[in-house]
SEBALUM-922057 format. One record per residue (C-alpha): x negated, z, y. Coordinates in Angstrom, 2 decimals. Example, Ala and Ser with C-alpha at 12.3 -4.5 7.8 and 13.67 -1.06 7.14 Angstrom:
[[-12.30 7.80 -4.50]]
[[-13.67 7.14 -1.06]]
//
This chain:
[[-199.61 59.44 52.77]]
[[-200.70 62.88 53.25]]
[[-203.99 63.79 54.80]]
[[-206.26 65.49 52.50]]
[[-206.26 69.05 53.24]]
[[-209.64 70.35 52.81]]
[[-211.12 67.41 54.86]]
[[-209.07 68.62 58.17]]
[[-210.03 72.51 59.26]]
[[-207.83 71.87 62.19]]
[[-204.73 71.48 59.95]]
[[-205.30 74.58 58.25]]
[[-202.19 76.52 60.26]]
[[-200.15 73.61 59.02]]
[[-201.85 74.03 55.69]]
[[-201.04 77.56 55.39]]
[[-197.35 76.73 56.38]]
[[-196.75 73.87 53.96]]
[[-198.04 76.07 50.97]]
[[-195.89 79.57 52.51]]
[[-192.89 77.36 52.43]]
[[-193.33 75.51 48.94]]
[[-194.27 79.28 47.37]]
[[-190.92 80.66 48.66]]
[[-188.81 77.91 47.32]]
[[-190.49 78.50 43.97]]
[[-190.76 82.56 44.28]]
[[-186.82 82.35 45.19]]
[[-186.03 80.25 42.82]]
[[-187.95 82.10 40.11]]
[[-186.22 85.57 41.16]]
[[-182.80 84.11 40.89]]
[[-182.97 83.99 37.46]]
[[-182.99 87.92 37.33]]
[[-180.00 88.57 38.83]]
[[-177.97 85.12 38.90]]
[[-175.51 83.89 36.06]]
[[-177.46 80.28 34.81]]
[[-175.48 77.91 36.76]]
[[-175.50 79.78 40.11]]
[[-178.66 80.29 39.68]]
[[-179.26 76.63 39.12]]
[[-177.49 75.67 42.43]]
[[-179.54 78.40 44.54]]
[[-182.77 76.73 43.38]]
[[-181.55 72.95 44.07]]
[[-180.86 74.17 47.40]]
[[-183.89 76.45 48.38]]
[[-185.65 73.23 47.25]]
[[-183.61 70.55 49.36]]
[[-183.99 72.96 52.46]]
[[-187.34 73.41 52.24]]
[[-188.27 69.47 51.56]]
[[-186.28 68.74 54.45]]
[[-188.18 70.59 56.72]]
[[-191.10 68.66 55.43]]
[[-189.67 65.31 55.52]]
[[-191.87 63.87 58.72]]
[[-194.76 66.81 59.30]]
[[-195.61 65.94 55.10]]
[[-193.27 63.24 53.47]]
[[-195.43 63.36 49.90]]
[[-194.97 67.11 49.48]]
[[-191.52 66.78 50.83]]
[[-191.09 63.96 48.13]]
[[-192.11 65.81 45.27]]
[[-190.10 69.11 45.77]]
[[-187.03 66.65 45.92]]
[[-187.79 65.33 42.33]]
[[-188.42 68.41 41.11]]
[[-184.95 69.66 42.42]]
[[-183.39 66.17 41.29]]
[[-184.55 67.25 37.17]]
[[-182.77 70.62 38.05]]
[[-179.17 68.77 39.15]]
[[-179.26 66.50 36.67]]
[[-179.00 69.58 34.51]]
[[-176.03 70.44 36.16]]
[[-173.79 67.87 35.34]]
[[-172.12 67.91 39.01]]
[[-172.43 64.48 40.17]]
[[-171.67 65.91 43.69]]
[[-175.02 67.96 43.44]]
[[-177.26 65.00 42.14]]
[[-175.74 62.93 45.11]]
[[-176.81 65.41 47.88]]
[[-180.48 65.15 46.33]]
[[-180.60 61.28 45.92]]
[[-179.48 61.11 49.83]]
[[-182.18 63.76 50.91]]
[[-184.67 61.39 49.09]]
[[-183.16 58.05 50.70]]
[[-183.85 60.06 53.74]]
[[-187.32 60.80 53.18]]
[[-188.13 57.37 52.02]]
[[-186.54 55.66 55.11]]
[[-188.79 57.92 57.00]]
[[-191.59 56.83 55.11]]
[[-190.32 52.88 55.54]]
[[-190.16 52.70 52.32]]
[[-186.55 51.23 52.75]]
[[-186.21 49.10 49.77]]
[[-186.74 52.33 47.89]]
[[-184.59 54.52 50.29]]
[[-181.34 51.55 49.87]]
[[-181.74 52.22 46.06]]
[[-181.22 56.41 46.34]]
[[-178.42 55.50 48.88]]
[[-176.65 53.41 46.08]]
[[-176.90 55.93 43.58]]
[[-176.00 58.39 46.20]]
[[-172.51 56.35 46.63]]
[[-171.94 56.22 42.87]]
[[-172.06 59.92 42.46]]
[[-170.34 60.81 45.51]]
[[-167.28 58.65 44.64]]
[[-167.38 60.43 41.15]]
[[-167.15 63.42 42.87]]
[[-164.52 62.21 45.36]]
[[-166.36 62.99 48.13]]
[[-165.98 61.08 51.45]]
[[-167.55 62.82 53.41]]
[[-171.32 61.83 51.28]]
[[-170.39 58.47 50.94]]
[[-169.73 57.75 54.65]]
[[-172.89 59.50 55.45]]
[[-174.64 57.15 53.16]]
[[-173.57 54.36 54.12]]
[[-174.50 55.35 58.28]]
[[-178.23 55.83 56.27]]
[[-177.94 52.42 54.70]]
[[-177.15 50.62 58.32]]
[[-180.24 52.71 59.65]]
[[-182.41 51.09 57.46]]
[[-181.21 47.76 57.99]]
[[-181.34 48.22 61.75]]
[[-185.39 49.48 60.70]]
[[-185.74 46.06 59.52]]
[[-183.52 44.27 62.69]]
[[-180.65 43.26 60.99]]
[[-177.96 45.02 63.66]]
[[-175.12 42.87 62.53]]
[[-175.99 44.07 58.61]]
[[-175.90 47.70 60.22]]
[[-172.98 47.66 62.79]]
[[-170.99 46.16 59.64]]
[[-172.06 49.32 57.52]]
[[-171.26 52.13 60.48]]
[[-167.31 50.38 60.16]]
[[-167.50 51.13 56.65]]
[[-168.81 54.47 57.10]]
[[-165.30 54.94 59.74]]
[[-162.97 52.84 57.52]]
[[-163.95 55.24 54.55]]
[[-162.81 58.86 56.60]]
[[-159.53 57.42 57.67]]
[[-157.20 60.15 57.91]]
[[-159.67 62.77 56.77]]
[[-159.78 66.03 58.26]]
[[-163.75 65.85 59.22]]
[[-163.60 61.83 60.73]]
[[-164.78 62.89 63.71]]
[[-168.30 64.01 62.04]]
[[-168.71 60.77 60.85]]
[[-167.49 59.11 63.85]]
[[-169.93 61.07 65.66]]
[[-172.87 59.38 63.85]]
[[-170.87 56.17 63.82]]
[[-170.62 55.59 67.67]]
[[-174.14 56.88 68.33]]
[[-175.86 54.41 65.63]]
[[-173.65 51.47 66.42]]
[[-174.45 51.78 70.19]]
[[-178.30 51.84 69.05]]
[[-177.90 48.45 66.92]]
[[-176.33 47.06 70.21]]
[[-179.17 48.46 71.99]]
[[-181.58 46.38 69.76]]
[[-179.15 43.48 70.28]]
[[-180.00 43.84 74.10]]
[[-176.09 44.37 74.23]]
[[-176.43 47.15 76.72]]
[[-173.07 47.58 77.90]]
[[-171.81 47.61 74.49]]
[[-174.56 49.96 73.38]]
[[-173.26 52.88 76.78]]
[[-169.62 52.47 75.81]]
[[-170.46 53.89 72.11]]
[[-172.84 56.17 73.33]]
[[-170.58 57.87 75.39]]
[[-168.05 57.58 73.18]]
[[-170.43 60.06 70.52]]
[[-171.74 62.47 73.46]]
[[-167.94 63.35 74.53]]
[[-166.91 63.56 70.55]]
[[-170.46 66.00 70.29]]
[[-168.87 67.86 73.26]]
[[-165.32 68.24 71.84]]
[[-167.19 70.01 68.90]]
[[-169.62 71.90 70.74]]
[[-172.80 70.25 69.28]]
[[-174.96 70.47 72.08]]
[[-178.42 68.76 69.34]]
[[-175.67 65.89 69.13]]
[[-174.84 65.42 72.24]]
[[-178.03 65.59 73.50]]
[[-179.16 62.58 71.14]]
[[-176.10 60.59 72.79]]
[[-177.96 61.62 76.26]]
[[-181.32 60.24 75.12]]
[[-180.01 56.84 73.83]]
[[-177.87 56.36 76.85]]
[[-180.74 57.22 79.12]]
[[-182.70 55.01 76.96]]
[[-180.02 51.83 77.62]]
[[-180.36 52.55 81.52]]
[[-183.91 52.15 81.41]]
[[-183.70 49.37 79.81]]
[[-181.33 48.37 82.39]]
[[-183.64 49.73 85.17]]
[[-180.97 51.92 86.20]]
[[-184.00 54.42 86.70]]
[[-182.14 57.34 88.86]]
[[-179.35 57.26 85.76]]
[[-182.80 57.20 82.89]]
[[-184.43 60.55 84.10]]
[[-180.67 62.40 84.87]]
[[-179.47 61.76 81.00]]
[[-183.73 62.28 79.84]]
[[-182.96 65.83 81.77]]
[[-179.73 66.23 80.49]]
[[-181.06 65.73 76.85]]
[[-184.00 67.91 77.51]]
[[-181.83 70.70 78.66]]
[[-180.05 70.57 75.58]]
[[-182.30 69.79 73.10]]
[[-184.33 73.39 74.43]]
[[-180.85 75.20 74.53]]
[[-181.28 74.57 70.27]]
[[-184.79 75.04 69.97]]
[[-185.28 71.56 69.04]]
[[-189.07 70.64 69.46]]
[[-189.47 67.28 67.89]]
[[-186.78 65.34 69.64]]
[[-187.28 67.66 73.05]]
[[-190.95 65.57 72.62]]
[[-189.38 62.76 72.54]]
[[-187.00 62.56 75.36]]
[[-189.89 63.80 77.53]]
[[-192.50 60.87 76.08]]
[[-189.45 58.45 77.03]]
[[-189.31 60.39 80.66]]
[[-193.08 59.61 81.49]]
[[-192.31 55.63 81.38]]
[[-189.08 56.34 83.64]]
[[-191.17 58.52 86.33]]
[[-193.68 56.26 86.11]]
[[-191.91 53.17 87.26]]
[[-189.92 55.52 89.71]]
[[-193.54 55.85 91.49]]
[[-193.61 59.62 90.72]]
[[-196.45 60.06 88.92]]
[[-197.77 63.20 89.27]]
[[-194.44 64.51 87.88]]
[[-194.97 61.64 85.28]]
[[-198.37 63.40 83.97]]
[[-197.02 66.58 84.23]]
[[-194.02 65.67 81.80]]
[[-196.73 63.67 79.93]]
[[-198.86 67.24 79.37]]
[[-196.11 69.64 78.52]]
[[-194.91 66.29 75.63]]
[[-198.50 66.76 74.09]]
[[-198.37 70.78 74.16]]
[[-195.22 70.45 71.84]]
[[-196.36 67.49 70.03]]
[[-199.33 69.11 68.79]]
[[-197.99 72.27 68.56]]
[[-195.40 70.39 65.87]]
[[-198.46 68.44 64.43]]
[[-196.65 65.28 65.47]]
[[-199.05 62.69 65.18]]
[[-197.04 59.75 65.36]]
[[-194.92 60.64 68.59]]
[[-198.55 61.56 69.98]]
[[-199.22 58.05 69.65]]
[[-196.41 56.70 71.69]]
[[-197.10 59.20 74.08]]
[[-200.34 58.01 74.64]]
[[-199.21 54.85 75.49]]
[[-196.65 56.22 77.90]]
[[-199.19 57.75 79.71]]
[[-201.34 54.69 79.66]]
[[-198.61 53.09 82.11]]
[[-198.48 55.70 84.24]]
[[-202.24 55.06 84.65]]
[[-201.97 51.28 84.79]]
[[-199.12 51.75 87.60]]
[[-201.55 53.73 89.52]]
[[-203.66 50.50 89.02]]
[[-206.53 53.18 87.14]]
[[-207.47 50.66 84.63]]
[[-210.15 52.83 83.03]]
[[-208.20 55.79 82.43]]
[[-205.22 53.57 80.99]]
[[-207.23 51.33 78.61]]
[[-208.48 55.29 77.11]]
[[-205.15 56.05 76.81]]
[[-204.08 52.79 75.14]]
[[-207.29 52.81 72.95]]
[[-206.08 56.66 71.82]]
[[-202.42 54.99 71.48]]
[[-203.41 52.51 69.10]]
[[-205.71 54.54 66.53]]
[[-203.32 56.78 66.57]]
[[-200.50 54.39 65.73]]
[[-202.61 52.93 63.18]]
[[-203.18 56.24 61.15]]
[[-199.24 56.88 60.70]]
[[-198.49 53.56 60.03]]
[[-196.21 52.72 62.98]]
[[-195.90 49.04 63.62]]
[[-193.35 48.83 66.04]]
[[-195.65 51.11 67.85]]
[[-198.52 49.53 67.10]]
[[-196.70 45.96 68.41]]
[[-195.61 47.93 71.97]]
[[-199.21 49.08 72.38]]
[[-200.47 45.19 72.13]]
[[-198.73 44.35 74.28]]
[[-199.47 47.12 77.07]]
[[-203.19 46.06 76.25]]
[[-202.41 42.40 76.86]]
[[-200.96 43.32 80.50]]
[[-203.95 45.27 80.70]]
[[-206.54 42.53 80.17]]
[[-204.69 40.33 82.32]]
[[-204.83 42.97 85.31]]
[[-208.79 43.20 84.52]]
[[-209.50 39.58 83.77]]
[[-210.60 39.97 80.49]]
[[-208.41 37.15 78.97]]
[[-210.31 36.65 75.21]]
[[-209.70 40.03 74.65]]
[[-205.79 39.92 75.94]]
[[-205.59 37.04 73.59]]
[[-207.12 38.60 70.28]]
[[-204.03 41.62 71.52]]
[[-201.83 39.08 71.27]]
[[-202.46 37.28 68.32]]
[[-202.41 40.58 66.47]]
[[-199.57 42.08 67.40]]
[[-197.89 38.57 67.12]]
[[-198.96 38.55 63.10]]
[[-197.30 42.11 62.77]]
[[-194.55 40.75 65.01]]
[[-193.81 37.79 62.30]]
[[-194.08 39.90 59.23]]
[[-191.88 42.67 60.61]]
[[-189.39 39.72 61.89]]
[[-189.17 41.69 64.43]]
[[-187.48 39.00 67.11]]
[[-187.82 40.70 70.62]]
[[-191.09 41.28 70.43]]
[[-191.84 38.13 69.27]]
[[-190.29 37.05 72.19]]
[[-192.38 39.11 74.07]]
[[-195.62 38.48 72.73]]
[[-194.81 34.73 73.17]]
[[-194.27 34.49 76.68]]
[[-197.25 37.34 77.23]]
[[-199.74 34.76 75.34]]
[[-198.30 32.00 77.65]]
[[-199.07 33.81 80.34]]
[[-202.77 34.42 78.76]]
[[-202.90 30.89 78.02]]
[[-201.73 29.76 81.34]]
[[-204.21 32.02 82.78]]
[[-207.09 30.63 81.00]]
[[-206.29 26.81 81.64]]
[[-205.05 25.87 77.52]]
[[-201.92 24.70 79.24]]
[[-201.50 22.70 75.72]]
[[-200.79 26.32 74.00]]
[[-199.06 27.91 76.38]]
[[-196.63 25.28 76.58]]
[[-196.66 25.36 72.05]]
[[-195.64 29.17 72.37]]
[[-192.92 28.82 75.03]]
[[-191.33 26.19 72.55]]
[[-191.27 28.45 69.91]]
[[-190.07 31.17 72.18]]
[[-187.11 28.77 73.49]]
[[-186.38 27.64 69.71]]
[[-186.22 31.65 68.08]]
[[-184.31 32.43 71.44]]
[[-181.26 29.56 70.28]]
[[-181.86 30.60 66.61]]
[[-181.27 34.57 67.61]]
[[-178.27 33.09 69.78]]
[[-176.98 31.21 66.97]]
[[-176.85 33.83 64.55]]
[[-175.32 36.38 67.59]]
[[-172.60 34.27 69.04]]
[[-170.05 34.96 66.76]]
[[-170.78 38.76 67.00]]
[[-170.27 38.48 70.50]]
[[-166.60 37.47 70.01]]
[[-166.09 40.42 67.46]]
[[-168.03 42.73 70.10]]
[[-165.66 41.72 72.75]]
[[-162.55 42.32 70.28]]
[[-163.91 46.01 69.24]]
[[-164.20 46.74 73.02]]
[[-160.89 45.84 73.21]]
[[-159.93 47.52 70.30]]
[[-161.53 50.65 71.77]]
[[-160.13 50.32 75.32]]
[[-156.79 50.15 74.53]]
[[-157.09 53.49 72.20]]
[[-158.68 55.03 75.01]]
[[-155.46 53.75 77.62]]
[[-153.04 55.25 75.13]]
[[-154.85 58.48 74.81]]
[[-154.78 59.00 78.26]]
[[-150.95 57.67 78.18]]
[[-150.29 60.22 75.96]]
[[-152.52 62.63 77.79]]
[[-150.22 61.96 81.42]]
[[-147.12 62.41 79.69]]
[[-148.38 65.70 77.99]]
[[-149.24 66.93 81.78]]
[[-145.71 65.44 82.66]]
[[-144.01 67.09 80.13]]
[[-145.52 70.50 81.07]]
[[-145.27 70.63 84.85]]
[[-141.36 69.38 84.40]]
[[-141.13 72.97 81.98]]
[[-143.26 74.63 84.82]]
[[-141.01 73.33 87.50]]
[[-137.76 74.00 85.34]]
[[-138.92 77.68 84.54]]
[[-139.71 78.37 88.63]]
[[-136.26 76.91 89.52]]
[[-134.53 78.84 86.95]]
[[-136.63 81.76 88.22]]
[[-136.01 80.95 91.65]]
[[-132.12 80.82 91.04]]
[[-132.13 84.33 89.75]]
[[-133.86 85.87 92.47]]
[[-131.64 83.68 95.02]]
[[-128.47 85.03 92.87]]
[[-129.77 88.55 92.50]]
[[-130.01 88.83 96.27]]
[[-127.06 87.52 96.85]]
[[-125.40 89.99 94.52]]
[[-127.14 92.85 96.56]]
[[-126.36 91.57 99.46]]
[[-122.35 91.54 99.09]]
[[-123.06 95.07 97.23]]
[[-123.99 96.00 100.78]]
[[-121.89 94.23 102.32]]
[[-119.05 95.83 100.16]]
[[-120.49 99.51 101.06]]
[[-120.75 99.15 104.77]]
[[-117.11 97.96 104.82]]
[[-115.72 100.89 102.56]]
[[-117.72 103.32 105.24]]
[[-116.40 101.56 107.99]]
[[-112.97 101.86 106.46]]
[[-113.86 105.56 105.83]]
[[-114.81 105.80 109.41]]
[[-111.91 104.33 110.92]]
[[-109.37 106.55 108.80]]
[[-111.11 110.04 110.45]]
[[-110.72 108.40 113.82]]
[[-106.87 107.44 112.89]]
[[-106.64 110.95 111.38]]
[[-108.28 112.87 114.24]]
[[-106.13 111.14 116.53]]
[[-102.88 111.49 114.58]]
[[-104.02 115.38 115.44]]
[[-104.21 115.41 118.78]]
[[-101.05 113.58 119.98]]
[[-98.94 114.79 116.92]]
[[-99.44 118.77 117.96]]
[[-96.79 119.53 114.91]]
[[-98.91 117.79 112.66]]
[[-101.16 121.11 112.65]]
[[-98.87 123.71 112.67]]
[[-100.79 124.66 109.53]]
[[-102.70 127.34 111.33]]
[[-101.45 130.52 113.16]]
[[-100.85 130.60 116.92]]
[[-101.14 134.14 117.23]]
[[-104.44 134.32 116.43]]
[[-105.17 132.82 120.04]]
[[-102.59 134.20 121.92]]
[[-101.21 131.34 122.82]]
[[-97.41 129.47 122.36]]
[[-96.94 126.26 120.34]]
[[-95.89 124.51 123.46]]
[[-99.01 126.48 125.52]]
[[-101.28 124.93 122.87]]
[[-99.92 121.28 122.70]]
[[-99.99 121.26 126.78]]
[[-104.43 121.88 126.64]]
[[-104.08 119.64 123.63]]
[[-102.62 116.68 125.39]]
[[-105.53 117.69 128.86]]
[[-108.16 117.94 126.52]]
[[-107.48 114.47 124.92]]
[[-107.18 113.06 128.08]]
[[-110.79 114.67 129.42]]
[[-112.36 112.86 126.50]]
[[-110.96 109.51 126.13]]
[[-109.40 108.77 129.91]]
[[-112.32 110.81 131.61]]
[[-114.49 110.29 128.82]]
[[-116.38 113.53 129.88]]
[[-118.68 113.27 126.72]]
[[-121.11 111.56 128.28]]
[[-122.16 113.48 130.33]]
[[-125.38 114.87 128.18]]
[[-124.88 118.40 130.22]]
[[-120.79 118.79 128.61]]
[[-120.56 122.47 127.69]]
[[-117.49 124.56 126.26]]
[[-117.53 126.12 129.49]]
[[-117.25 122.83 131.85]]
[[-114.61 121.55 129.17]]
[[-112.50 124.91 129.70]]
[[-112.38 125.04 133.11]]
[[-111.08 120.96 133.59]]
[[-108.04 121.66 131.17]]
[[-107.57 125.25 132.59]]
[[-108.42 127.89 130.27]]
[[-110.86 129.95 129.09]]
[[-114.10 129.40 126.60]]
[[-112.64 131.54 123.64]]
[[-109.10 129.81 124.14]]
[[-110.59 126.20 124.20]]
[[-112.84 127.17 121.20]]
[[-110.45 128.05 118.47]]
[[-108.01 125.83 119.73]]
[[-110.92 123.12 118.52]]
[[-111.47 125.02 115.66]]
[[-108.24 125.30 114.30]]
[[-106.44 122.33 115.17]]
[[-109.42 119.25 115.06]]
[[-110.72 121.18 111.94]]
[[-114.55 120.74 113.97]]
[[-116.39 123.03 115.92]]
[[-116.99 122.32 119.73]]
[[-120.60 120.05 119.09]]
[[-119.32 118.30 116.74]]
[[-116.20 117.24 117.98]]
[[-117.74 115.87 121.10]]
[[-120.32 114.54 118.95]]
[[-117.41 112.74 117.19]]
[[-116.47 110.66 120.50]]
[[-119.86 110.01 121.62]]
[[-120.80 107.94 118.18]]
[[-117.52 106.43 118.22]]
[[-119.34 104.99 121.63]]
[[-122.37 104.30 121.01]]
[[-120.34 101.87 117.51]]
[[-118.77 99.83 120.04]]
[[-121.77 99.63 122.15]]
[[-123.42 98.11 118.74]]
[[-120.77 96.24 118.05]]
[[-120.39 94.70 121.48]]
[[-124.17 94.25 123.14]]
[[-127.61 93.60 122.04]]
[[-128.81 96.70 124.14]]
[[-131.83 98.56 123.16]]
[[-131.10 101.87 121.15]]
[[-132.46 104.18 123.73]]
[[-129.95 102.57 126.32]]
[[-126.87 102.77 124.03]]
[[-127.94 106.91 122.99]]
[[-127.77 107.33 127.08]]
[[-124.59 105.48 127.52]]
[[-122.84 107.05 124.45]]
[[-123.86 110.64 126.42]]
[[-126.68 112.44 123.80]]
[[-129.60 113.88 125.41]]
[[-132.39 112.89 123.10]]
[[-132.84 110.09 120.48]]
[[-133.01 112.13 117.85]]
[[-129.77 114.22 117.88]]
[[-128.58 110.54 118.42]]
[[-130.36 109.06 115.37]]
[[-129.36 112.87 113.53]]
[[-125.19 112.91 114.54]]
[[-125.00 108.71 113.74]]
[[-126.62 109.36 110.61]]
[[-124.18 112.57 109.53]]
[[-120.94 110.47 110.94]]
[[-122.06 107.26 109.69]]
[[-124.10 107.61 106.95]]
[[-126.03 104.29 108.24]]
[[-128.90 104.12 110.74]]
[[-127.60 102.66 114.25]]
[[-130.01 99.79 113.67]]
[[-127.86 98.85 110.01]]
[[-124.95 99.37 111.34]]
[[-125.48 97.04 114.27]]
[[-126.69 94.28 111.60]]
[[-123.94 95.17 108.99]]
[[-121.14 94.64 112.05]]
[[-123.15 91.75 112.76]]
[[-122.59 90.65 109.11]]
[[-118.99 92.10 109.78]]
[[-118.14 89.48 112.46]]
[[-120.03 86.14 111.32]]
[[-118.41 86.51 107.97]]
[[-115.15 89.01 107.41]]
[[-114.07 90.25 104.06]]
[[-111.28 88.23 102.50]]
//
């Protein structure tokens, strides 16, 4: 129930906020009619009204409560059974919350009956999740791991089944949590946090992170506990998501605390409260109380920890939490114990054993038993001690009983889920298969045309160098077809130089013999003069006799023999350049590089390598 207002000036903020939010939904609502055709209008209000009741559903259930019936007599004016469904589940919501689960199963029915009207999945699978939370409220995890299949069974092949399985995984891995079926309870936790993290819902996947660090505590796997609690409180502040933030930090304390670190503990304890009361939530204060109480009882300060459990308790007691109420007993009953005081560990006991037994709540009935044992033991009444571990033995076997067959179906789901998970990553390997074959196709095929590209270019090359070469050795066949075939240049008129046909062939025949007998080219120093006076005439004789008969002037003509050297010094050694420009007779390496380059049209360097080609592999 809501708190009466007036009596509570520190609840004014909250106050203030509650009647800001109701006023909007009604002002919004009330201005829609201005400017909205009826119907639309009608929907805009049913859903300012929803939103706004949701917000309210744990700060102020009642007000929350009656802004849903007031937008339930709106959709029922609608005649869309889709729109009446989505206000009957808000309301089973609000009175699960509440505990009021009797009430909340009867708006989930009605929920289903309107949602299949509507032929809507999607509401009738989420209603069905809500009707397993309530009947894991009231410890029937069988009842509720039976509805979450539903919930999957009803999205088969619908677009949006991972949603549901979402919710699915995370709730059936809590029911197997309350079954003490840890194992079973991380495989469907993780299962939700990677399906949250497929879909990018970092408020989801931070829940998964809670609950799993939840089952490692449990397991007192306490390094595992605080790295999901961190995880979930990284992502739970990455939404802006106060409440649960709260909550994953209460559930922190307990894990720092039995870590030994408990300074850090109170520290996380402090900045829990901040946003607890910040939120106005009074029932996770409670809990947190009692967290910190154990930090204090580790640290063996039995004052400050009885406070805290003392706080824990009214606290628990003013919002109705039981289950609470049952976990702060016992913490007092460990307490007494500690300090001796055994009457008042047992009147813990026996209390939060009656709640236990109404509640039917098994485990900590099993607890409480074996704590009063202890307290019994303790105190000498061996008699009742030995009466409760009885009953503890004999609700053990009957909670066995009832949980061996679900064991067996447990085992088969794991199974089940194992083998999906081996063919997904089956399918997953041949996928990568598949694309590094195309990868490694595609570079071969790539590689081939490069390999066959160069290998046209190279005999395109090849193909050149031999037509110069060819080129080449038809001016040497034709320049020496001139000079021992004197007719063969008659084209040209002797009497230009004074000198007879026979006079001319005569210094033809000595000059041919200075350059390829004597081989006076050389000698870097040759000049027209030196040549003129070995064959026995003048400069201006020897001059146009080169002129006119080799076509060339007196440079280039020598020129002409000393390349032709320096190609078969190429050919024929592996001397340096410089050495073969010296032996082939040119002064510098320049006019070398310069008079190869005019004759050969190739550098002396590729024409060594293309004779090189030449020889290793001849044209056809």
């Amino acid at each position: 129930m809501d708190k009466p207002l007036c009596l509570f000036p520190k609840q004014w903020r909250h106050t203030f906020r509650l009647a800001s939010r109701v006023f909007l939904a009604i002002l919004l609502c009330s201005s829609a009619a201005c400017n909205r055709p009826a119907d639309t209008q009608l929907i805009a209000e049913i859903e300012e009204l929803n939103n706004t009741a949701a917000a309210l559903h744990r700060s102020y259930p009642d007000s929350a409560m009656i802004l849903h019936r007031i937008a339930l007599d709106k959709a029922r004016r609608t005649n869309d059974p889709g729109i009446e469904a989505s206000v009957w589940r808000l309301m089973g919501i609000c009175h699960s919350i509440r505990l009021e689960l009797n009430e909340s199963d009867s708006c989930n029915f009605e929920t289903i009956r309107l949602a299949l009207l509507s032929n809507d999945p999607l509401a009738v699978s989420n209603t069905y999740i809500n009707l397993g939370i309530n009947q894991s409220r009231r410890g029937n995890e069988d009842s509720a791991i039976v509805l979450y299949r539903r919930a999957n069974a009803m999205m088969a092949g619908h677009p949006d089944k991972h949603k549901i399985e979402n919710r699915t995984f995370n709730n059936m891995g809590l029911s197997f949590y309350g079954k003490a079926q840890l194992d079973s309870a991380v495989v469907y936790l993780t299962h939700a946090f990677r399906i949250a993290e497929q879909d990018g819902e970092a408020n989801s996947m931070a829940k998964a992170c809670q609950n799993i660090g939840n089952c490692y505590q449990r397991m007192n796997d306490l390094a595992n506990a605080d790295r999901y609690f961190r995880m979930a409180d990284s992502l739970y502040a990455s939404v802006g998501n106060r409440i649960d933030r709260m909550n994953v930090k209460s559930n922190r304390v307990t894990t720092l605390a039995r870590m030994g670190r408990f300074n850090e503990a109170l520290a996380t304890a402090d900045e829990a409260e901040a946003i607890a009361r910040e939120a106005n939530m009074t029932k996770a204060l409670g809990a947190l109380y009692n967290n910190r109480g154990l930090v204090f009882y580790l640290q063996k300060d039995y004052r400050r920890s009885f406070e805290s459990q003392l706080r824990s308790m009214e606290l628990k007691k003013q919002t109705g939490d039981t289950v609470g109420l049952i976990a702060s007993y016992n913490s007092m009953i460990a307490l007494c114990m500690e300090t001796k005081e055994l009457s008042k560990a047992e009147a813990y006991g026996l209390q939060g054993l009656a709640l236990a037994e109404k509640r039917a709540l098994f485990k900590d009935r099993l607890d409480l038993y074996n704590n009063l044992a202890e307290v019994y033991g303790l105190s000498g009444n061996y008699r009742k001690a030995a009466e409760l571990l009885k009953k503890r033995e004999a609700l053990k076997d009957s909670v066995f009983s009832a949980d061996k067959y679900q064991v067996i179906e447990e085992l088969r789901t794991r199974y089940e889920t194992e083998k999906k998970d081996r063919a997904i990553q089956l399918a997953t390997l041949n996928l990568d298969m598949q694309k590094k074959t195309s990868l490694w196709l595609a570079f071969s095929c790539l590689l081939l045309i490069v390999l066959l590209s160069s290998v046209y270019v190279m005999q395109r090359k090849k193909l050149q160098t031999h037509k110069q070469l060819a080129e080449q050795g038809k001016k040497v066949a034709e320049l020496t077809a001139k000079t021992f075939t004197p007719h063969c240049g008659n084209d040209y008129d002797n009497s230009e130089n004074g000198l007879s046909e026979e006079k001319s062939n005569a210094l033809l025949h000595e000059l041919l013999h200075c350059m390829e007998e004597k081989k006076m080219y050389k000698n870097p120093s040759l000049t027209l003069d030196m040549l003129a006076e070995t064959i026995g005439t003048n400069r201006s004789y020897l001059s146009v006799l080169i002129n006119s008969r080799m076509k060339k002037g007196f440079v280039e003509y020598v020129n002409f023999y000393r390349v032709e050297e320096a190609k078969r010094l190429l050919r024929t050694g592996n001397d340096k350049i410089a050495h073969v420009c010296a032996e082939a007779g040119f002064g510098s390496t320049q006019t070398f590089y310069t008079a190869f380059k005019n004759f050969e049209h190739l550098t002396p360097t590729e024409y060594r390598k293309a004779c090189g080609k030449e020889t290793s592999t001849p044209p056809p």
